[in-house]
C-alpha positions in Angstrom: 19.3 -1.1 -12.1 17.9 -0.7 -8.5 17.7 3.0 -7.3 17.8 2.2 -4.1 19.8 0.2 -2.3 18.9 -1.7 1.3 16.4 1.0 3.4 17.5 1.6 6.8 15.4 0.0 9.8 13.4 0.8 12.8 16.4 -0.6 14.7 18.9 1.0 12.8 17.4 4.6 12.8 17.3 3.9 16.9 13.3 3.7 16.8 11.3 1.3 18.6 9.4 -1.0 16.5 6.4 0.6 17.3 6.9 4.2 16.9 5.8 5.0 13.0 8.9 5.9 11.1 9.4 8.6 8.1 12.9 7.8 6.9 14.7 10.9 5.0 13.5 14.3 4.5 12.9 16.8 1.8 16.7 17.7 2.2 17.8 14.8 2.8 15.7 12.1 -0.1 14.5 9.4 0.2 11.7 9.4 2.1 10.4 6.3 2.8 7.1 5.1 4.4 5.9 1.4 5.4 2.7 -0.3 6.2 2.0 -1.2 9.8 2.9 -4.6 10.4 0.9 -4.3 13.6 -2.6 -4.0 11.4 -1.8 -6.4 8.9 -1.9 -8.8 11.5 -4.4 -8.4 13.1 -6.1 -8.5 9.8 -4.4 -11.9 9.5 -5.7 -13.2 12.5 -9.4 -11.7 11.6 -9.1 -14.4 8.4 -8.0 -16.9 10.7 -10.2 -16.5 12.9 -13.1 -16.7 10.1 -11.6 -20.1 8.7 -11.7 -21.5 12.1 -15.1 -20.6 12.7 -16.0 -22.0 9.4 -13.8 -25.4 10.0 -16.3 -25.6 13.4 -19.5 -26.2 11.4 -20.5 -29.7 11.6 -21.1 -30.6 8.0 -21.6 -34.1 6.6 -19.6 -33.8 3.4 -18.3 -31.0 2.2 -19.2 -29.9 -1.0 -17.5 -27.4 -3.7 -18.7 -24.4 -2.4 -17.5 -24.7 1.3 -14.0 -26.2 0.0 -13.9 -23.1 -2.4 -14.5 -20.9 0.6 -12.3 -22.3 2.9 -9.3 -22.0 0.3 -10.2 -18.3 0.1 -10.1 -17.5 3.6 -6.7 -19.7 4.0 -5.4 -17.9 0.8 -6.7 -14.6 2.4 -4.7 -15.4 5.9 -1.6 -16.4 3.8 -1.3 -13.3 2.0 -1.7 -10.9 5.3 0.8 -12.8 6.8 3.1 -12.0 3.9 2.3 -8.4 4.0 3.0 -8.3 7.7 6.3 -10.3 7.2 7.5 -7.7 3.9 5.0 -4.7 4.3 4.5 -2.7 1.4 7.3 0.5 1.1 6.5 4.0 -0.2 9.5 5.7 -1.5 9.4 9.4 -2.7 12.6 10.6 -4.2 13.2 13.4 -6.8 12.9 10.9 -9.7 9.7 10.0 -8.6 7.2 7.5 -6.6 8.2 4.1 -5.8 5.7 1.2 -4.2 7.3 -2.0 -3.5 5.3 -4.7 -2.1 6.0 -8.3 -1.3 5.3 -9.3 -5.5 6.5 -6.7 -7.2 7.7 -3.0 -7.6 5.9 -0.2 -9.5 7.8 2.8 -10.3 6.1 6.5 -11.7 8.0 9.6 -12.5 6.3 13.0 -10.9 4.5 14.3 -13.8 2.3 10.8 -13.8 0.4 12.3 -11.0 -2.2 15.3 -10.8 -3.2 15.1 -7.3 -3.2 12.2 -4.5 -6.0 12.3 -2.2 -7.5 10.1 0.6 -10.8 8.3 0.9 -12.2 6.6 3.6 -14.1 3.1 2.4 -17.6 2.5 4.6 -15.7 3.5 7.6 -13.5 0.5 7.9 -10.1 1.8 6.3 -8.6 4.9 4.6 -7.2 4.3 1.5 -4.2 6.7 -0.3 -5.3 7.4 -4.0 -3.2 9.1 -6.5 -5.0 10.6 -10.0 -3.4 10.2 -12.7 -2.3 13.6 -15.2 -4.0 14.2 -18.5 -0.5 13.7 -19.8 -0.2 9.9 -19.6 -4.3 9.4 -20.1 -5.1 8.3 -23.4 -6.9 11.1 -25.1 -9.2 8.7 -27.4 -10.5 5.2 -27.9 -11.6 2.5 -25.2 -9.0 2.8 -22.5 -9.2 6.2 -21.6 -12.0 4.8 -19.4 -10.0 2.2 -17.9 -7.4 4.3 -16.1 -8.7 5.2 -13.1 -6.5 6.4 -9.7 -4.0 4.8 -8.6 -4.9 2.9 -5.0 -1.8 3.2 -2.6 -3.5 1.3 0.1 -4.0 1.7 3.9 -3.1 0.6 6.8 0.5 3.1 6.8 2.0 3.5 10.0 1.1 7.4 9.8 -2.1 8.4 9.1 -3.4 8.5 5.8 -4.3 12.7 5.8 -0.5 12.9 6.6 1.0 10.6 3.8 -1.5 12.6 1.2 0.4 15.8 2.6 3.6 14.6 2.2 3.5 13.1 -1.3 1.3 16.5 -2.5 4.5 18.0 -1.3 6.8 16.0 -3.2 4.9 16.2 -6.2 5.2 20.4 -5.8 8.7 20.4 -4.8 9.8 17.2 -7.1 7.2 17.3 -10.0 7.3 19.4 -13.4 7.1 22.9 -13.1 3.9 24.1 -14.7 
């Protein structure tokens, strides 16, 4: 059973493709947030631009290494132009968090999460995070050390300090009452 149906668009909402675009409100749930296609290609065309530069090496034969490095960076282009063709959508509704990307769809209820936050990696992106609540982290044993936060990505259309604010809210207004 889907529980949502097919999300509105830029063009649709009368918004230039452009413009960032929070669809719904508080009052008025869903809210939805997407990844900017704009960034995900350029990160496309920074693999791209890699493989070529790697292609222009004048090699006599090519051995195993540089074939397995080539079919990385082509693997790496192909999936950034995926993720700019079907970027990855952030749904908030009262039932909880939903993150659909191009493979698959993960869905959380509210009291899965203690806090999201942001973190900036070595300058180059800002990735949402969202920590996980002592209630579904195993209390004993060997996997209580593998459940660490869950990564949300980056690249969003609004900044990542903003989508932190906005899901913090949700979790308050949606989440179990303490």
């Amino acid at each position: 059973m889907k529980r949502h149906g097919k999300l509105r668009t830029k063009e649709e909402l009368g918004l230039p493709k452009w413009m960032a675009a929070v669809e719904g409100s508080f009052d008025d749930p869903p809210i939805v947030m997407r990844k900017d296609r704009l960034k995900l290609t350029l990160a496309g065309l920074a693999f791209l631009a890699a493989f070529g530069l790697l292609l222009l090496i004048p090699v006599r034969s090519y051995s195993t290494w540089h074939l397995l490095i080539l079919g990385l960076l082509a693997l790496g282009a192909v999936l950034a132009g995926v993720g700019a063709m079907f970027p990855t959508t952030l749904i908030l509704d009262p039932s909880g968090l939903v993150l659909r990307t191009a493979f698959r769809t993960i869905e959380h209820p509210w009291n899965h999460f203690a806090d999201f936050r942001w973190y900036r990696r070595r300058n180059l992106t800002t990735v949402v995070l969202a920590d996980f609540s002592d209630a579904i982290r195993p209390k004993r044993g060997w996997r209580r050390f593998l459940l660490g936060p869950l990564d949300l990505g980056s690249a969003w259309e609004l900044p990542a300090s903003r989508i932190v604010d906005v899901l913090n809210e949700a979790r308050a207004r949606w989440g179990p009452r303490t």
